[in-house]
Backbone as CSV, one residue per row, in Angstrom:
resi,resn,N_x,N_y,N_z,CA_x,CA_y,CA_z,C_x,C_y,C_z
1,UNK,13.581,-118.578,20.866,13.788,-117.159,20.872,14.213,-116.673,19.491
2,UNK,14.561,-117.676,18.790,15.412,-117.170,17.462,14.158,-117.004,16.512
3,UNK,13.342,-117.576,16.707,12.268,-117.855,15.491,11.075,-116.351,15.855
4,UNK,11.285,-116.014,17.523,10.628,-114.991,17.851,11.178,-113.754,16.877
5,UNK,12.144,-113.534,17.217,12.882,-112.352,16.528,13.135,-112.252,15.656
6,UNK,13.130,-113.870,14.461,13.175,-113.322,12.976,11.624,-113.262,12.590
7,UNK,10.600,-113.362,12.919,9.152,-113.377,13.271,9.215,-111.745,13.482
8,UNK,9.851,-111.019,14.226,9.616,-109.864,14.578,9.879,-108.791,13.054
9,UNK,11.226,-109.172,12.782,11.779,-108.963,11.707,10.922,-108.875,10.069
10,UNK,10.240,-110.157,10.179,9.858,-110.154,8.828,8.585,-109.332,9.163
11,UNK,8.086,-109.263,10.305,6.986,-107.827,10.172,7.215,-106.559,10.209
12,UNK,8.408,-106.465,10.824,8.923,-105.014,10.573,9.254,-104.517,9.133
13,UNK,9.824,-105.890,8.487,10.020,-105.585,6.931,9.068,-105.432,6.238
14,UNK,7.830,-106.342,6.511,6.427,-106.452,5.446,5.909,-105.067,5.876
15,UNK,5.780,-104.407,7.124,5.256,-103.150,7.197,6.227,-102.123,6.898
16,UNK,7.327,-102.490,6.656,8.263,-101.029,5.593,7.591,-101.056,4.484
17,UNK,7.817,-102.104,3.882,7.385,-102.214,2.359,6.221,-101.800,2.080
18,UNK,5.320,-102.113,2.572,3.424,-101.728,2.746,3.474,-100.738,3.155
19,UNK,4.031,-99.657,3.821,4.401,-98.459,4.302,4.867,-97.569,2.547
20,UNK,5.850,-98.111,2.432,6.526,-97.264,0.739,5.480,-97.961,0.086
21,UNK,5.017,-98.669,-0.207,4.445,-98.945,-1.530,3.225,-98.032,-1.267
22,UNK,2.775,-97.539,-0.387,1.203,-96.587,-0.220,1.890,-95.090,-0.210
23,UNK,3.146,-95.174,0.318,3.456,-93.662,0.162,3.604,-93.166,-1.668
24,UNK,4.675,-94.460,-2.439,4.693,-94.449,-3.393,3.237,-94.459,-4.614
25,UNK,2.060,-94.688,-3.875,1.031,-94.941,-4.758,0.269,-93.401,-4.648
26,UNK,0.708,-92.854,-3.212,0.360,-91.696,-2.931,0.771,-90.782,-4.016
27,UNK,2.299,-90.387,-4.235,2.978,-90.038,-4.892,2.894,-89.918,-6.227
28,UNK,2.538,-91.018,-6.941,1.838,-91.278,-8.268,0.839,-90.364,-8.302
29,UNK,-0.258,-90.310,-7.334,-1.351,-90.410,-7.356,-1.357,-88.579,-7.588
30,UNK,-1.044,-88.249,-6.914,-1.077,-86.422,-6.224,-0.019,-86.582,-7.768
31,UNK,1.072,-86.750,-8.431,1.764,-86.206,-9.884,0.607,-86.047,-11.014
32,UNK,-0.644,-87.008,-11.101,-0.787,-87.289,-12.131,-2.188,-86.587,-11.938
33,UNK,-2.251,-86.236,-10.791,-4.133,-85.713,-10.680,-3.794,-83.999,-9.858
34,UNK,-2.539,-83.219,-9.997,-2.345,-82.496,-9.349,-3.397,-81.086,-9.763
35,UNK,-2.983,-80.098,-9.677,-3.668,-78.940,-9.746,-4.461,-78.741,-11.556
36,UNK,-3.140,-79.302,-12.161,-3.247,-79.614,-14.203,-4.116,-80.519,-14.305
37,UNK,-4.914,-79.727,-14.908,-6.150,-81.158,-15.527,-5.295,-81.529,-17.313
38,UNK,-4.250,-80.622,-17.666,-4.351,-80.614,-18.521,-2.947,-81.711,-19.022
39,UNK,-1.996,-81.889,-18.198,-0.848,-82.525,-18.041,-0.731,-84.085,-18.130
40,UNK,-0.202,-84.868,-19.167,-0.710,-86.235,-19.301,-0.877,-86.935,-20.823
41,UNK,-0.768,-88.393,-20.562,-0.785,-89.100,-22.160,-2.575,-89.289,-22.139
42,UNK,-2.581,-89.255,-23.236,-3.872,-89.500,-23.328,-4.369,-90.557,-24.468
43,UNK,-5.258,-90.812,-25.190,-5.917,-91.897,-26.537,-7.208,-91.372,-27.034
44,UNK,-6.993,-90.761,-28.233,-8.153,-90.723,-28.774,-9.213,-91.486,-29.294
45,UNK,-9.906,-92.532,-28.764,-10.794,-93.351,-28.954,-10.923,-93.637,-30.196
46,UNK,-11.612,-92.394,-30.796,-11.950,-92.110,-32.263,-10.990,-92.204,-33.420
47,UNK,-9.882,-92.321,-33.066,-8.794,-92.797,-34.286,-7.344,-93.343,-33.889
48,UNK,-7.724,-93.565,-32.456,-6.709,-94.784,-32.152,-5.405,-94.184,-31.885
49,UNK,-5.428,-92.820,-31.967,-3.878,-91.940,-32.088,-3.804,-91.837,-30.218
50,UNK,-2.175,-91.888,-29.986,-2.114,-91.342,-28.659,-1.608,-89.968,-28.948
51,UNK,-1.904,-89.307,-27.781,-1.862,-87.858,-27.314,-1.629,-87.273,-26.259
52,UNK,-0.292,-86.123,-26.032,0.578,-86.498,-25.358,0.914,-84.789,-24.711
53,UNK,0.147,-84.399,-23.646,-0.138,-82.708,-23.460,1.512,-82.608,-22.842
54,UNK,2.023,-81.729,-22.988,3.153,-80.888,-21.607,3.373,-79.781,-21.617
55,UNK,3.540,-79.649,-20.081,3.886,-78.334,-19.628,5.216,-77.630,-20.127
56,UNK,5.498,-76.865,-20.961,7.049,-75.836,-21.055,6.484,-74.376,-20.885
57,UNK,7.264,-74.147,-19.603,7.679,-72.771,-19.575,5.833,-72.351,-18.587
58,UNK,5.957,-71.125,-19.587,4.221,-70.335,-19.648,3.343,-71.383,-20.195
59,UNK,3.292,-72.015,-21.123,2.988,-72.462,-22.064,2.432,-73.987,-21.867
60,UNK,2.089,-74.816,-23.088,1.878,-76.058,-23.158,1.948,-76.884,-24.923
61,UNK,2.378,-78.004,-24.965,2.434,-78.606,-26.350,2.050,-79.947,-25.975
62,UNK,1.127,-80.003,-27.046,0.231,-81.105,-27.710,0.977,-81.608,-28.585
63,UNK,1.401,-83.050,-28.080,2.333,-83.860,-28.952,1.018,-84.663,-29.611
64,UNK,0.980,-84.823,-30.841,-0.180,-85.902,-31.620,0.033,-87.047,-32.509
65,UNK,0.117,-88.437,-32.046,0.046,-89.519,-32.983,1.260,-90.023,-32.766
66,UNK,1.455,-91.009,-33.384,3.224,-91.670,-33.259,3.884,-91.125,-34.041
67,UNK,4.215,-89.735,-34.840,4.888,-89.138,-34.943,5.416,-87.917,-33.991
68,UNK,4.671,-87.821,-33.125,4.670,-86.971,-31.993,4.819,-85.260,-32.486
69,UNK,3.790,-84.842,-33.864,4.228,-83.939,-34.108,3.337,-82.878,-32.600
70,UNK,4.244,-81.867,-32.595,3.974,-80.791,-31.768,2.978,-79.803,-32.125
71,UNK,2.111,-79.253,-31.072,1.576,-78.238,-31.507,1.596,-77.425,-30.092
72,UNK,1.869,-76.208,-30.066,2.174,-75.401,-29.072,0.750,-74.884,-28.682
73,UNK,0.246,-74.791,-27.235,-1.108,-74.526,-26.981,-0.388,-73.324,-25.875
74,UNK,-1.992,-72.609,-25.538,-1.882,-71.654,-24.759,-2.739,-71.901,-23.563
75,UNK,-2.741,-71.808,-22.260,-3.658,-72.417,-21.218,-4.543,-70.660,-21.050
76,UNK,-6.036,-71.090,-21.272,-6.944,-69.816,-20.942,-7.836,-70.045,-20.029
77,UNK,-7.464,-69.966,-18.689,-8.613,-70.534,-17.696,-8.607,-71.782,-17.526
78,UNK,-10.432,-72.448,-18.033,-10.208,-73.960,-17.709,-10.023,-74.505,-19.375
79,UNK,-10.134,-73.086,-20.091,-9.327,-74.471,-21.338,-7.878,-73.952,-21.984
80,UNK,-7.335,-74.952,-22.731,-6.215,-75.226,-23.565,-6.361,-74.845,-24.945
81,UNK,-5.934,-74.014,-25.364,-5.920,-73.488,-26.801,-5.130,-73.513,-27.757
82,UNK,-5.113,-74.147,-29.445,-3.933,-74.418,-30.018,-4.370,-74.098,-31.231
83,UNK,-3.712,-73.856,-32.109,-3.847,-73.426,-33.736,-4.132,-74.787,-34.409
84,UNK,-5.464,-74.614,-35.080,-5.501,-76.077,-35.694,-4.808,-76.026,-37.103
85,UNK,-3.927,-76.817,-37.811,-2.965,-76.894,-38.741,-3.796,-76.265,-39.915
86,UNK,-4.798,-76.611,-40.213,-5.792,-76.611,-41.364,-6.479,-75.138,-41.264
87,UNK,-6.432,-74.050,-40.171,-6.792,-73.186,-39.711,-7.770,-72.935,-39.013
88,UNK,-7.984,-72.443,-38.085,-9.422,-71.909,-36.966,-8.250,-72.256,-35.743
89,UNK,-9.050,-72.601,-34.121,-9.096,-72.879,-33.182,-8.954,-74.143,-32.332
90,UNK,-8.744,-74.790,-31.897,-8.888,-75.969,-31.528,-9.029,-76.003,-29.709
91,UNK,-10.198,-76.255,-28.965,-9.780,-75.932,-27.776,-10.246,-77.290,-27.002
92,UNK,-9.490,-77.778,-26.005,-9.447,-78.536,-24.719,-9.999,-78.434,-23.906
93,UNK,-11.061,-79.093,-23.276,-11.530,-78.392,-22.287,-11.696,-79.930,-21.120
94,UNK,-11.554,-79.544,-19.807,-11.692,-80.994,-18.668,-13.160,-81.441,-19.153
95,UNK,-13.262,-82.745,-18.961,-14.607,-83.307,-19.350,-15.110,-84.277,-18.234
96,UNK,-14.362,-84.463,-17.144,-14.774,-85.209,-15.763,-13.793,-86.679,-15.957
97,UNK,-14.068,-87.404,-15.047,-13.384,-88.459,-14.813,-11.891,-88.733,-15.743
98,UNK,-11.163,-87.074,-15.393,-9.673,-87.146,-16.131,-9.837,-87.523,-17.710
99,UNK,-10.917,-86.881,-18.200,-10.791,-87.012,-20.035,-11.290,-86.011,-19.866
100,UNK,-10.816,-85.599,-21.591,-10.577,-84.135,-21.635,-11.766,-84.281,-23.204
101,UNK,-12.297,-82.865,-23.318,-12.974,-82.694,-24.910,-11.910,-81.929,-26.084
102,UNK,-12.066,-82.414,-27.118,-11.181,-81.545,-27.610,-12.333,-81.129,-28.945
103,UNK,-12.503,-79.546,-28.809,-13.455,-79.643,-30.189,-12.908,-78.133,-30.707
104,UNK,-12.822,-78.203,-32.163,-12.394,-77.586,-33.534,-13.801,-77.669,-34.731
105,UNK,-12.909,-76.876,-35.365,-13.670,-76.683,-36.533,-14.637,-77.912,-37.462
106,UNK,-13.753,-78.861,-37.255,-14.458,-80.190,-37.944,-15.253,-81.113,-36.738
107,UNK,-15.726,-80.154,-35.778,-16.529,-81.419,-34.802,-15.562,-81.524,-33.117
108,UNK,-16.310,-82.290,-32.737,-15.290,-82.694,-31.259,-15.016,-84.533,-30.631
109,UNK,-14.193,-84.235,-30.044,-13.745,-85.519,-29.656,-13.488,-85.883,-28.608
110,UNK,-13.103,-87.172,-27.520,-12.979,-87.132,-25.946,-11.482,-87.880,-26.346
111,UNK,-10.619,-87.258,-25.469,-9.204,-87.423,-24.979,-9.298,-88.227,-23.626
112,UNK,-9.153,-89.693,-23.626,-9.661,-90.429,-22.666,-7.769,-90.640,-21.693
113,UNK,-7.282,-90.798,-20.855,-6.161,-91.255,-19.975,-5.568,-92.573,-20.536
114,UNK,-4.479,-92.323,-20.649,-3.897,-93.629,-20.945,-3.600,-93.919,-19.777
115,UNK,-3.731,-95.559,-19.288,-3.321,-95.997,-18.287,-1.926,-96.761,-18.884
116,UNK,-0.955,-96.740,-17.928,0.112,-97.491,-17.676,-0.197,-98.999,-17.928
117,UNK,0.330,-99.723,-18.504,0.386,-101.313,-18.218,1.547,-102.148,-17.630
């Protein structure tokens, strides 16, 4: 009887855990893919820099490179708009499978998801 009931036990535990770990993957899942296409670390393929969007306020800032300098963007519809340092426009736009385009004055580029490791 004893081996029944800790038998009972360790399935009640393995299905808590398997229970949170899917709610928790849920959870992840709906933060990082929510209504914002625009919210998120990202890697620019093309020069190896990470890139790093967030939400403040009204607003949004484009952190760029391992200096994390800032650039304050404006959300217009489905794209993201920011002053390019050098002058003109620079705009963001969703590009499908959670990468984003980013194209300016000197050309354009794909803002691919950084995954977690």
């Amino acid at each position: 009887m004893s081996l029944s009931r800790r038998a009972r036990r360790r399935r009640a535990a393995a299905a808590g855990l398997a229970l949170a770990a899917a709610l928790l993957a849920l959870a992840l899942l709906l933060a990082r893919h929510g209504d914002d296409p625009f919210s998120g670390v990202y890697w620019e393929p093309a020069s190896g820099r990470r890139v790093e969007i967030a939400r403040q306020g009204d607003g949004y800032v484009l952190y760029y490179g391992v200096a994390r300098r800032p650039f304050p963007a404006v959300r217009d519809g489905d794209t993201l708009r920011l002053r390019d340092p050098l002058g003109g426009t620079i705009v963001v736009r969703p590009a499908g499978d959670g990468s984003l385009r980013l194209e300016g004055a000197g050309g354009a580029s794909v803002l691919r998801p950084l995954e977690p490791q």
